[in-house]
C-alpha positions in Angstrom: 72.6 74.4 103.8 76.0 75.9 103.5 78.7 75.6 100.1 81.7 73.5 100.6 85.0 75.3 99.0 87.8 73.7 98.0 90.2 76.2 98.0 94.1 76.8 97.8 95.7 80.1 99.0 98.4 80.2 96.1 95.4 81.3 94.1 95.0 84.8 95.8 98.7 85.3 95.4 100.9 87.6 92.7 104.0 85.9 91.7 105.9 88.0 94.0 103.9 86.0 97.0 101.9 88.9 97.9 98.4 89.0 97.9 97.3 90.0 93.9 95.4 92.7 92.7 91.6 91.0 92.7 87.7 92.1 92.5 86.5 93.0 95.9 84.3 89.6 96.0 87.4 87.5 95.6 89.5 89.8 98.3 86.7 89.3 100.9 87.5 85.8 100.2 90.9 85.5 100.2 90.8 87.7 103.5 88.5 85.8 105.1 90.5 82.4 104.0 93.1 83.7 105.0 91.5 84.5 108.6 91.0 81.0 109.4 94.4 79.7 108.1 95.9 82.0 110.5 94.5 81.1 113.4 95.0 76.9 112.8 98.5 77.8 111.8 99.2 80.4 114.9 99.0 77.1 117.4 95.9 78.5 118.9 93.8 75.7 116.8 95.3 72.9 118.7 93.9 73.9 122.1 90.3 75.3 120.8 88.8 74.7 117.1 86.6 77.5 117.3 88.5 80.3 115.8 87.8 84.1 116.4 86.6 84.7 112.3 82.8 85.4 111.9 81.3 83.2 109.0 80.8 85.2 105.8 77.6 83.6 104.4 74.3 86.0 104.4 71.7 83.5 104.0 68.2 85.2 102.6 70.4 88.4 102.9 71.0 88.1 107.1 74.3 87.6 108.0 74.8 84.4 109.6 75.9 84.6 112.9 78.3 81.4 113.2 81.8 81.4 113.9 84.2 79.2 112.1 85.3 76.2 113.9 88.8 75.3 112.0 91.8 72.2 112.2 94.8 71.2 111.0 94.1 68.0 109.2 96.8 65.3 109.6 97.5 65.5 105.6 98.5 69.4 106.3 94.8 70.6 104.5 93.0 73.5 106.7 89.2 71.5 107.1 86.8 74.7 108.2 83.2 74.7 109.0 80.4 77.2 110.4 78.4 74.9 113.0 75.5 77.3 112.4 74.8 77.6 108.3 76.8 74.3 107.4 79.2 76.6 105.1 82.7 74.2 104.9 85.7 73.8 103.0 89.0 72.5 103.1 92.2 74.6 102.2 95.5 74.2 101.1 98.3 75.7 100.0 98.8 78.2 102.6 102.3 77.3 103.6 104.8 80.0 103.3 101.6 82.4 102.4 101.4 85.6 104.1 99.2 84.0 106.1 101.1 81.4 107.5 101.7 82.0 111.3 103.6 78.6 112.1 107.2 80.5 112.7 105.3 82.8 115.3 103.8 80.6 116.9 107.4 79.1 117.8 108.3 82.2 119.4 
């Protein structure tokens, strides 16, 4: 059974908006975060909730080999999921973030 993460992606952020100075762990994390939002927010999420970002959970030290399937909730949250392990969360806070792709997905 997978963790659930509630997450928001000002966390990962300096006060300048850049991603902060961080342990590697939490990095990994924000990256992979970061990942997901990206994809939901680039437009691609509306036509096909399975994103391109492999799941980061290592059950009994094997890498799981789920990818993230990822919306945009109607309350603006990020709701994630690995079909495969059951990892999940929901995140928010990644407007305006460096990994907000809405304005490119406009062009």
């Amino acid at each position: 059974m997978g963790d659930t993460w509630i997450t928001d992606m000002r966390h990962f952020l300096n006060g300048a908006g850049e991603i902060a100075d961080m342990p590697g762990p939490a990095l990994g994390l924000a990256l992979s975060l970061g990942a997901i939002v990206a994809w939901v927010t680039s437009g691609r999420g509306a036509v096909n909730e399975r994103t391109n970002v492999p799941c980061r959970r290592s059950p009994g030290r094997q890498r799981c080999r789920g990818v993230i399937e990822a919306i945009l909730t109607s309350d603006g949250a990020v709701s994630w999921g690995c079909p495969v392990c059951g990892d999940n969360g929901v995140t928010r806070g990644w407007e305006g973030t460096p990994w907000d792709r809405r304005d490119a997905a406009i062009r």
